[in-house]
ZAROMI-624784 format. One record per atom (N, C-alpha, C, O): x, y, z. Coordinates in steps of 0.1 Angstrom, whole numbers, plus 2048, in hexadecimal, padded with zeros to 3 digits. Layout:
N
XYZ...
END
This chain:
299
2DF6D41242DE6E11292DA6EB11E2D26F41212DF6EB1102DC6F31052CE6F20FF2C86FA0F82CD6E61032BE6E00FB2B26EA1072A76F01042B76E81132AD6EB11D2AB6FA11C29F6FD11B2B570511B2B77151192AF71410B2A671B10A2B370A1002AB70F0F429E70D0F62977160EF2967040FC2867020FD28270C10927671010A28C71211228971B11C28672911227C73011228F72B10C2927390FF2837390FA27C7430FC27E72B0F227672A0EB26372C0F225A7300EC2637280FA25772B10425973710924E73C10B26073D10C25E75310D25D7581032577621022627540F926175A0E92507570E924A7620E824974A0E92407480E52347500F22287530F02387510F723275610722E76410422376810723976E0FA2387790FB2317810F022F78D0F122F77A0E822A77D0D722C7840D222478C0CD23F7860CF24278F0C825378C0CC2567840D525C7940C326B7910C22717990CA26F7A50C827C7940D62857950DD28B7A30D828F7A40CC28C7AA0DD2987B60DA29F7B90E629A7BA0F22B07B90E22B87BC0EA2BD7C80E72C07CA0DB2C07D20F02C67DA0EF2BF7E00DF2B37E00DC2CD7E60D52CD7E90C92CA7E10BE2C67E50B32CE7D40C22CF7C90B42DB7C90B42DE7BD0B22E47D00B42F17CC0B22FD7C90BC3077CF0C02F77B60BF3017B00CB30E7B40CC3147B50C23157B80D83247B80D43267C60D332F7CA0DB3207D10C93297D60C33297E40CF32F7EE0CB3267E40D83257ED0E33337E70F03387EF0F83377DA0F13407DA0F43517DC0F33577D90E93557E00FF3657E60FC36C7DA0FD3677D01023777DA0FC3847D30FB3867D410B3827DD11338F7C810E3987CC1193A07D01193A67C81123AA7DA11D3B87DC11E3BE7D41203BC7CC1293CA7D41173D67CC11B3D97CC1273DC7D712C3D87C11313DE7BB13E3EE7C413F3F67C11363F07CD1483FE7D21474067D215B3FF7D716440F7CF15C4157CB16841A7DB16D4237E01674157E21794167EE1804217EE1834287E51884267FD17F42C80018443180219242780719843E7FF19C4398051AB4388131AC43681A1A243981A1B94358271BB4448291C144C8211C54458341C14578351CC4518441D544984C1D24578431DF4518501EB44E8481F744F84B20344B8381F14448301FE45382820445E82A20044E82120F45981721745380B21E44780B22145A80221F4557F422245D7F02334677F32384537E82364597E52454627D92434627D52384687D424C4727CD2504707BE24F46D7BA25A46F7B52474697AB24846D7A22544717A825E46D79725447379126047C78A26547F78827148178625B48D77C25549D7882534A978425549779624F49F7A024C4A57A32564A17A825F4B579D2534C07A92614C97B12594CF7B92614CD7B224A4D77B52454D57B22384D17A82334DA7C12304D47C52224DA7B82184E57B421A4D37B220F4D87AD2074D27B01F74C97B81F44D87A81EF4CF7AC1E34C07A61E04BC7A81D54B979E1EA4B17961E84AB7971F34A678C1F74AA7A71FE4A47A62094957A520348F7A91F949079B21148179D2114797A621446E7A620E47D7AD21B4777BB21D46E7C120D4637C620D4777C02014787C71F846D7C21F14677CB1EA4677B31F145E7AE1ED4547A41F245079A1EB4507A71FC4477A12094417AA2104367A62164447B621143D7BF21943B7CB20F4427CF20542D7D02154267DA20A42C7E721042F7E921B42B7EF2054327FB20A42580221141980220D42B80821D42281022642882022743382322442182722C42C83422F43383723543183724144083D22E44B83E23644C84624545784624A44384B24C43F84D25943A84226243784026E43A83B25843D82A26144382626344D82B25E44781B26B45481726D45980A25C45280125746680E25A46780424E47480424F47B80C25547C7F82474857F624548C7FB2374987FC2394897FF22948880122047F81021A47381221E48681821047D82120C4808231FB48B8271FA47C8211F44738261E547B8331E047783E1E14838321DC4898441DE48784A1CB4858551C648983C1C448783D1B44808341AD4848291AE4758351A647882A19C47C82A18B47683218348382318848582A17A48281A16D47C81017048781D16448580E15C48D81015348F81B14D4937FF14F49D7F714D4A380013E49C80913B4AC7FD1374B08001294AA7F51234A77EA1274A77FB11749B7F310C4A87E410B4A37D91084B17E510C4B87D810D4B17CF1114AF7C410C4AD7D311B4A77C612649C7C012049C7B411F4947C611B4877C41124837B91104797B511548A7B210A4897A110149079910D49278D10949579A11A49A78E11E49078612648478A12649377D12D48C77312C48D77413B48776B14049277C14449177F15049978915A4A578C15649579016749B7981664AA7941694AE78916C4B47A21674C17A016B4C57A11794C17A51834D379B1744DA79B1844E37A31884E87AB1804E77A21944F17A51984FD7A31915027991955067A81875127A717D50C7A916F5147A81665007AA16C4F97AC15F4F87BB15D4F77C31664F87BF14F4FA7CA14A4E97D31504E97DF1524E07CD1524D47D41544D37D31664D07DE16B4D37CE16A4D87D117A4E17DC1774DA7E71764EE7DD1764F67E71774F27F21734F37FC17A4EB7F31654E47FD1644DB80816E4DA81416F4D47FC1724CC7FD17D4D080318E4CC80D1944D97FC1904E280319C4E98121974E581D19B4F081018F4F38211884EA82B18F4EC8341984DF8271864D182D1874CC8351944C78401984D282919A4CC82B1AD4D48331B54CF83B1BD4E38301B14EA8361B74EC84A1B14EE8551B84EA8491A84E785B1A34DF85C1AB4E28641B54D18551AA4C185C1AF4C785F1C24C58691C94CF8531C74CF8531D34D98611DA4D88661E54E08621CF4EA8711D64E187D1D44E28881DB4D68791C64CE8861C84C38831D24BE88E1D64BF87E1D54B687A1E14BE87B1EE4B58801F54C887A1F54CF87D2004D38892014D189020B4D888E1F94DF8971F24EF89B1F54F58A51FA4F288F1F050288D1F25008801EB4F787A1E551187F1F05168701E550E8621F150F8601FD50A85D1EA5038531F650984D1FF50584B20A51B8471FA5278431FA52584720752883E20F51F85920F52585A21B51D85C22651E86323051485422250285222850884022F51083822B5028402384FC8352434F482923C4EC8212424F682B22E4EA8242244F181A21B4FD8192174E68102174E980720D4DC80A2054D080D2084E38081F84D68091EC4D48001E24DC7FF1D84CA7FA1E24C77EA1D74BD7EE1CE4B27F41D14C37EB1BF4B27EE1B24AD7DE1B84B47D41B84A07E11BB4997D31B44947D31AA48F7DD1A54947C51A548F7C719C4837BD1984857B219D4797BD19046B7B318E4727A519447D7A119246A7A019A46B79019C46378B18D45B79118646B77E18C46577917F45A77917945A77E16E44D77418144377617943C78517943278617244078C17D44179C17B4457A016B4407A716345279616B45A79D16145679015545D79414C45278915344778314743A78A14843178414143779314E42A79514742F7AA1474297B314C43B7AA14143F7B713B43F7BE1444377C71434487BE1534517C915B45E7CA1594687C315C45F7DA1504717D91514747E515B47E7EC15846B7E616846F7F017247B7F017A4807E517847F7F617F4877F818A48380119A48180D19B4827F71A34868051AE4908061B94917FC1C04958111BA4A08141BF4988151D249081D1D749D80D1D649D8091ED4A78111ED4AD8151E34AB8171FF4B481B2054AC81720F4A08162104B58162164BA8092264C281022D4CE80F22B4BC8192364C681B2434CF80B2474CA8002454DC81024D4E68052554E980825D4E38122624F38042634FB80727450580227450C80427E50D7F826651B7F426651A7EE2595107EB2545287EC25452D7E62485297DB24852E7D523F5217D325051D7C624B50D7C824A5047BF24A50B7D62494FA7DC2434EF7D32494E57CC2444F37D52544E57D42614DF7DE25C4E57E82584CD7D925B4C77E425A4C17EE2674C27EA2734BD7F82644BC80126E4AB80426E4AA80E26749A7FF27449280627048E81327249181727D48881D26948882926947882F26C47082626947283826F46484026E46584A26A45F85326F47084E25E46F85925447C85B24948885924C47785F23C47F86023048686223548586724049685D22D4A286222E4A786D2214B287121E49987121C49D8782174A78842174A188C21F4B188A2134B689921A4C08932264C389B22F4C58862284CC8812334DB8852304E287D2364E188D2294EE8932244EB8A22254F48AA2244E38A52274DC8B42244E28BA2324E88B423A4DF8C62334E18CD23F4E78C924F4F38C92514DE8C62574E68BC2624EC8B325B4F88B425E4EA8A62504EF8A024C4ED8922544F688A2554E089025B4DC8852644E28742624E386D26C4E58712564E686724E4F886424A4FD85C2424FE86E25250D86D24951186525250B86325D51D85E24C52785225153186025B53686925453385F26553E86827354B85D27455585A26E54485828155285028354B84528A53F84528D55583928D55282728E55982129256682129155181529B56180E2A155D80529955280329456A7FC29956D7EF28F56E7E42985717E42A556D7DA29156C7CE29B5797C629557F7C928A57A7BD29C58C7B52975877A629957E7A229F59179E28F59379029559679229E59679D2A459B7832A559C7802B05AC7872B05B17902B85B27802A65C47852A35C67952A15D179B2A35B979A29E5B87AB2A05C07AA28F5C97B328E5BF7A22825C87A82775BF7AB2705C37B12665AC7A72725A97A92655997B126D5947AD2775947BA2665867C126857C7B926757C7B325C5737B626E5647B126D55B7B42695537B026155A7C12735517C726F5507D82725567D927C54A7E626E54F7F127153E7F92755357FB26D53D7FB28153380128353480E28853B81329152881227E52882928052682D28E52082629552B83929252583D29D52A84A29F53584D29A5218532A95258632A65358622AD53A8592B453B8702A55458722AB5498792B955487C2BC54187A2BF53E87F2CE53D8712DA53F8712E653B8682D153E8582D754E8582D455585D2CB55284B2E355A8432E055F83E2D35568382CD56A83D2CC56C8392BE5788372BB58283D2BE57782B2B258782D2AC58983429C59183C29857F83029758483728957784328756D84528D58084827A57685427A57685426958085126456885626056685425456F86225056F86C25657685E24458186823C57D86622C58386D22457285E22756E86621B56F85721357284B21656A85D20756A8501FC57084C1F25758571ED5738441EC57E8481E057783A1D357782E1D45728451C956A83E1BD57283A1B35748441AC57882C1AE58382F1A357C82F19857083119958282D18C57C83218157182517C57081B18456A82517256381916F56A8101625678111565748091695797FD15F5767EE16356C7E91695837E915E5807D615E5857D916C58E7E016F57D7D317557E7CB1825917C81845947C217A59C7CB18C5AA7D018E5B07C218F5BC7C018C5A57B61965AB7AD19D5A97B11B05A97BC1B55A87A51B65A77A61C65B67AB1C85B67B51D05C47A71C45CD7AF1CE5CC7BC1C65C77C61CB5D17BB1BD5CF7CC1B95C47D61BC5C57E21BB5B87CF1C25B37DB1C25AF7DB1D75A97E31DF5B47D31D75B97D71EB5C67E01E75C47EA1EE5CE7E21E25D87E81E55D17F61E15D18001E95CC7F61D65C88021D25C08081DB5C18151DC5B47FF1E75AD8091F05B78091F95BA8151FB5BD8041FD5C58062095CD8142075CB81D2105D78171FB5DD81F1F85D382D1F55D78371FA5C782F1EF5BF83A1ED5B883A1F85AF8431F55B48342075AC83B2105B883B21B5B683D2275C78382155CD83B2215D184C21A5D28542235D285220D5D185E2055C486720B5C68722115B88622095B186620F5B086E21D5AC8792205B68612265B78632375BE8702365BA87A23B5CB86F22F5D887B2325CD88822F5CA88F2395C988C2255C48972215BB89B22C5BA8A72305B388E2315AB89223D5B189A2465AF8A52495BB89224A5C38962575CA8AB2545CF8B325C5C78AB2435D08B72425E28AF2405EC8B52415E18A723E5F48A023B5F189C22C5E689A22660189B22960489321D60788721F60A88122A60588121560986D21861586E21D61686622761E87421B62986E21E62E87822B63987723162188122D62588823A62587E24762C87B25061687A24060A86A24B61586024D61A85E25861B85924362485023D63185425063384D25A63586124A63D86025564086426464A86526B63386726663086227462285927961A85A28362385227161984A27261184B27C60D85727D60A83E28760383C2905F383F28C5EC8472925F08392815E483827C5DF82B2785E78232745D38282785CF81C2725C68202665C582C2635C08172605B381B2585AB8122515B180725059F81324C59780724858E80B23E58A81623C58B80123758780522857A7FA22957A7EF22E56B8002215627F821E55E7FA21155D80620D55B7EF20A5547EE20055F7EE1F156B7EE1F455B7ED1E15647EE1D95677DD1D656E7D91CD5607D51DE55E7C41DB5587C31CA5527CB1C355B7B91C755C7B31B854E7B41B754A7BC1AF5467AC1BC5397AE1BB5347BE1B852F7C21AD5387C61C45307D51C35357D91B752E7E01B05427D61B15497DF1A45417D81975417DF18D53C7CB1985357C71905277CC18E5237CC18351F7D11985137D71985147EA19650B7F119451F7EE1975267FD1945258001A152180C1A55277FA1A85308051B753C7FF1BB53F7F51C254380B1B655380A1B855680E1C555F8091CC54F8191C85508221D25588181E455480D1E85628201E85668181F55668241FF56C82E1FC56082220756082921556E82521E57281A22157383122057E83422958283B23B58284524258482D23B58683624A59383025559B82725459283D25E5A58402645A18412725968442775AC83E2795B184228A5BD84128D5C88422875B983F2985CB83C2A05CC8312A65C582C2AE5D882B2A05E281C2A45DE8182AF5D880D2B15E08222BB5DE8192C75CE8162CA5CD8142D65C38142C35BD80E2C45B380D2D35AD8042D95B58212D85B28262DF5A682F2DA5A88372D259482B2E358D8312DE58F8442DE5978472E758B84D2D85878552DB57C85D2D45768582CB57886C2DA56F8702D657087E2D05768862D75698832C456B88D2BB5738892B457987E2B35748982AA57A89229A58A89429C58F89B2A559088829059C88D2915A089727E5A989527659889D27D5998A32725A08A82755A28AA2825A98AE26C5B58B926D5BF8B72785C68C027C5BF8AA27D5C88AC2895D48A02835D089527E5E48A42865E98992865EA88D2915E688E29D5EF88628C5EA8772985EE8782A65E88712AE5FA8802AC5FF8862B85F588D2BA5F68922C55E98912B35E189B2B95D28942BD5C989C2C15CE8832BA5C68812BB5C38802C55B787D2C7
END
């Protein structure tokens, strides 16, 4: 083939009676460089639909990386609310982090600030769950150390997703569209242990009614019984104050129940301590409206 281009070269040279000029004479030196190959950032403002496999938030929903973000006046499961990037820590590892790793947590931190300023409230009392993703592997070998921060409408503590056709942005704001009210709870079969706790207005039927959050401080993880006792004891503190009583007012006339979500080993490993608190009445009789300020003879 080389021999053939050079006898081809050589009969137009001779064809033409005189010397080839290209351009300037000087091959090359008119060409640029390529840019460094660099892995995009995402965009946040957008939201992604519901993939298909998706019934319930996890940290490895598909939604988050299967479906392209479209706009949030579409219908979607997920919305874009931050994105921020990693502590130079992260820089040199060899992949991204997890769930219990110092750059995840970082990362959740992150989300969870952006998310109370984005709702505008503590998210803790939003209808929401919030996940950083973060680069899938080969993202993160060819230099992604992004972050972005999803929120996921739900409908119960075992974070069914909810789809939506507009931002939640401002969902703590004024009406406050997006707050946790009140919920009935589901029971074993023996009625001793919670399953599952799903929101619903307080104008419905209901047994419990949300009474607030309680964030403990950021240390070593307490232990599983120590730190049941600890929610149990601060959102039954919480309920009282609700009600307008003292613990030991609540304490002595009881006829209250109450239920606590979240504060699991996992979430305190990722920095959410935060436990959702909620209260009713023993007999396990629906009703409807708040029992704020009322004592339990008055529910």
């Amino acid at each position: 083939m080389a021999a053939a281009v050079a006898a081809a070269l050589a009969l137009t040279l001779a064809g033409c009676g005189g010397p080839l000029n290209v351009g300037d004479g000087d091959i090359g030196g008119d060409w640029a460089l390529l840019p460094e190959a660099k892995v995009p950032t995402p965009d946040s403002g957008v939201c992604r639909p519901k993939a298909g496999s998706d019934k319930s938030v996890d940290w490895t929903l598909a939604s988050f990386y299967t479906e392209p973000p479209v706009d949030c006046a579409q219908e979607h499961a997920s919305e874009t609310y931050y994105v921020g990037k990693l502590p130079a820590s992260e820089n040199d590892k060899t992949s991204p982090p997890d769930p219990g790793d110092a750059g995840f947590k970082s990362a959740f931190t992150s989300c969870a600030k952006q998310a109370s300023t984005f709702l505008g409230g503590d998210f803790h009392n939003a209808r929401v769950s919030i996940v950083p993703v973060l680069p899938l592997d080969h993202l993160w070998q060819g230099g992604a150390r992004w972050f972005r921060c999803e929120l996921v409408e739900i409908s119960d503590t075992l974070e069914t997703i909810v789809t939506r056709k507009a931002s939640a942005k401002d969902g703590l704001r004024g009406s406050r569209p997006l707050a946790i009210t009140c919920a009935n709870d589901t029971l074993t079969s023996d009625k001793k242990f919670v399953t599952n706790v799903t929101f619903i207005a307080c104008a419905k039927p209901h047994y419990m009614e949300y009474t607030g959050v309680w964030a403990p401080a950021d240390k070593k993880w307490p232990g599983k019984n120590a730190q049941a006792t600890a929610k149990s004891e601060n959102c039954f503190r919480l309920g009282a104050n609700y009600l307008g009583m003292t613990v030991s007012g609540l304490h002595g006339v009881g006829g209250i129940s109450w239920d606590t979500w979240g504060g699991s080993e996992l979430l305190w490993s990722v920095g959410d301590r935060g436990v959702r608190c909620f209260m009713g009445p023993y007999d396990r009789k629906k009703r409807t409206g708040s029992i704020k300020g009322k004592q339990p003879s008055e529910f």
